[in-house]
N, C-alpha and C positions, 0 to 999 in steps of 0.2 A: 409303230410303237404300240405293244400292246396295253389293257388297262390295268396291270400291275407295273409296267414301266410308270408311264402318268401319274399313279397313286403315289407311285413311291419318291417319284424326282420332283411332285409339285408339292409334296408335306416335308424332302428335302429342304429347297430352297425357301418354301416359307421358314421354315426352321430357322431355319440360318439368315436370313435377312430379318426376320423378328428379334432374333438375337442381338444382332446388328444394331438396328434400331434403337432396342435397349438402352444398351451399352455407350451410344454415342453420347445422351444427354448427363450419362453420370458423368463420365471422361469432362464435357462440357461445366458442369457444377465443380466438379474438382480444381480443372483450371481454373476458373472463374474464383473460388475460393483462393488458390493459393496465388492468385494474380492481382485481383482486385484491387486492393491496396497500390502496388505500381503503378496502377494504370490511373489512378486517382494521384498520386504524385503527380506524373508524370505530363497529367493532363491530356489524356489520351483523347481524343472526338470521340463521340459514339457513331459515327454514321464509318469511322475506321475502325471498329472493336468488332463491328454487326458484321465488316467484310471479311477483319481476322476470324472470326468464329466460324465465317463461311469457308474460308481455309481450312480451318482445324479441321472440321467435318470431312471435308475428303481428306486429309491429313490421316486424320485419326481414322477415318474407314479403312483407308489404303493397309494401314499398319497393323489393325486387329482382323485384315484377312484371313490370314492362313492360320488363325488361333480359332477362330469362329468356323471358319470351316473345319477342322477338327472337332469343336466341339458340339456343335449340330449333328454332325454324323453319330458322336454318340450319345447325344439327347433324344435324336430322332429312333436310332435303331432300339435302345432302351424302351421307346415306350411301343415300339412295333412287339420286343422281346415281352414287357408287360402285360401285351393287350392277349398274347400266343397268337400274334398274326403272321411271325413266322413260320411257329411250328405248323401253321395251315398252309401257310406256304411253299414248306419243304415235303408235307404231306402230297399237297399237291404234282408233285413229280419234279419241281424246282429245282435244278442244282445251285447249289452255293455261286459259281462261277455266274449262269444267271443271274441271278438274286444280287449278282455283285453289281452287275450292268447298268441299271440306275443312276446307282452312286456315283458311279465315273463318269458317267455323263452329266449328273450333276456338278460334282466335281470339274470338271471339262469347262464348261457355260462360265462358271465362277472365275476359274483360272483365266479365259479370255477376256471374261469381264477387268479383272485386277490388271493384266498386261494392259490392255487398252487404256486404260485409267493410268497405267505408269507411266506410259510411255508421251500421253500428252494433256491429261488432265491435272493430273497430281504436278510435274513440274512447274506450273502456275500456279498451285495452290501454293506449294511449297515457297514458292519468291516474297506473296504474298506475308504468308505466314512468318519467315523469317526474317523479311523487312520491317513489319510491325514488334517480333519481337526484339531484333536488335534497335529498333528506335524508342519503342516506351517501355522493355523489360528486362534491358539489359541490366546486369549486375552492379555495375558501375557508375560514376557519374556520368560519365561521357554518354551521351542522346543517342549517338549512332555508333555502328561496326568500324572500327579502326582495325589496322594489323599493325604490326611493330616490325623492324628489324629486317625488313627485306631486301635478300638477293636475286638477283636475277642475270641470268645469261640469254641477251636475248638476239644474239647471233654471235659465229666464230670473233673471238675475239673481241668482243660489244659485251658489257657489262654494267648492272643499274643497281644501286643502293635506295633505299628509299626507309627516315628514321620509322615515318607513320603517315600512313596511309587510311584515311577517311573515304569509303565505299558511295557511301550516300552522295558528297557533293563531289567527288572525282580530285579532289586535294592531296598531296601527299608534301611533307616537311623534312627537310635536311640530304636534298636528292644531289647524289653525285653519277654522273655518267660518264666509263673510262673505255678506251680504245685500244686495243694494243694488234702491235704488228710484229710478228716473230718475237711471241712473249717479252715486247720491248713496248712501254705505255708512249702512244703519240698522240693522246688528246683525252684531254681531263674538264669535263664541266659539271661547275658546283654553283647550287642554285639552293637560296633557304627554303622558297616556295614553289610548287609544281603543278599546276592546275592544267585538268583536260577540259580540252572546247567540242562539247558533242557536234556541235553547226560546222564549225572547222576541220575537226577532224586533227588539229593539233595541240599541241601542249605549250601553257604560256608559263617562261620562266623568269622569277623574280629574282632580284639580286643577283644577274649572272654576273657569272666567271667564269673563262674559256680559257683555258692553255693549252697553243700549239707547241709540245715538247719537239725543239730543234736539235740539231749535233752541237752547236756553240753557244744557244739561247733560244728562248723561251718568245712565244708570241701571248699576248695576252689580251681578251677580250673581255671589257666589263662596262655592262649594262642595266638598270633599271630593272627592265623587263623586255624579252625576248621569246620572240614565237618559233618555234624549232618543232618539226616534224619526224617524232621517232619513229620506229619500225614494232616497236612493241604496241598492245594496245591496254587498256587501262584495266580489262578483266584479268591477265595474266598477274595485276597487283593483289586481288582479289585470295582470299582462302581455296584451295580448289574442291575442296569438299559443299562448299558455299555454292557455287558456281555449277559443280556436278545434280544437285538436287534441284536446280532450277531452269536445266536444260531437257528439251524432249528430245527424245531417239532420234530425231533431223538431226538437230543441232548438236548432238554428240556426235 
């Protein structure tokens, strides 16, 4: 590498990481402004705000990448064009394409850099980040990420309803589980409550009700509460966009 490559790829990346820099603490003031308040509702810790912030930060880096690398390149070449360190440098016998080579390698470093960071840093920030905000800045009164209205196929012929679905404690309300066998239903259980046991590994249900649909009558099972071992697992209740953003490149 010669001393115009160096010159030009080391006042590159400071560029652009100075930029960087910048820009994270307004981003930071912004939110904080338009949050503040929720967070003071809501009763949010500070030793969990300090960790959310530490989220946003790669959050917020991740995301003004490829805008900051743009804009570096033309901050930086601008003040090369300014200084006439170009026109000394195409003097000097430079070709353009030259002269291009830098860049891309600058470019290059950055890109690896951002990949690396997506593929397993940032999906931890992101869990982060958006477990704190769907627990102290949600919209709503509700504390934590609910979904409503869920269907689910969760093998041939296996079928899960579920009214509302609570993320945070693994709950979900008004759950009906149905079975069919040559598009013919042979077993129906409806439960008001649904709770997963992370140590178990199965689902405790309350108020059941189990009907073995016969040719001549009906079998019926009804219980309190009952431990039953589905084949689905509690992420598939989950938002999958939610879930996408918190898994690294393994895990997808």
């Amino acid at each position: 590498m010669k001393i115009i490559d160096k010159y030009i790829l080391k006042r590159y990346l400071i560029t652009f990481t100075v930029m960087l820099l910048l820009f994270i603490p307004i981003g930071i003031v912004i939110d904080v402004s338009e949050k503040v308040n929720r967070m003071i509702e809501r009763k949010a810790p500070f030793n969990e705000i300090v960790v959310y912030y530490g989220d946003f930060i790669v959050y917020f880096a991740n995301l003004l990448f490829p805008i900051f690398l743009f804009l570096s390149v033309i901050w930086f070449t601008s003040k090369l064009a300014n200084n006439t360190e170009i026109i000394a440098i195409l003097s000097s016998g430079i070709s353009f394409k030259r002269f291009l080579r830098p860049f891309l390698l600058g470019a290059t470093i950055v890109c690896v850099f951002a990949l690396l960071m997506g593929f397993f840093i940032v999906p931890k920030a992101n869990k982060g980040f958006l477990d704190f905000r769907t627990t102290y800045l949600s919209g709503n009164n509700n504390k934590t990420m609910e979904t409503t209205d869920i269907f689910r196929q969760i093998s041939d012929g296996e079928y899960i309803y579920i009214s509302n679905y609570n993320y945070q404690s693994k709950t979900g309300f008004n759950f009906t589980y149905e079975k069919f066998k040559d598009n013919i239903l042979v077993e129906k259980i409806v439960s008001n409550r649904i709770k997963y046991d992370e140590k178990t590994k199965k689902y405790s249900l309350f108020n059941y009700v189990k009907r073995s649909v016969g040719k001549n009558d009906d079998i019926l099972d009804i219980q309190d509460k009952k431990i039953v071992d589905f084949s689905f697992e509690p992420d598939e209740l989950t938002p999958l966009f939610y879930i996408a953003e918190t898994m690294t490149i393994g895990d997808l």
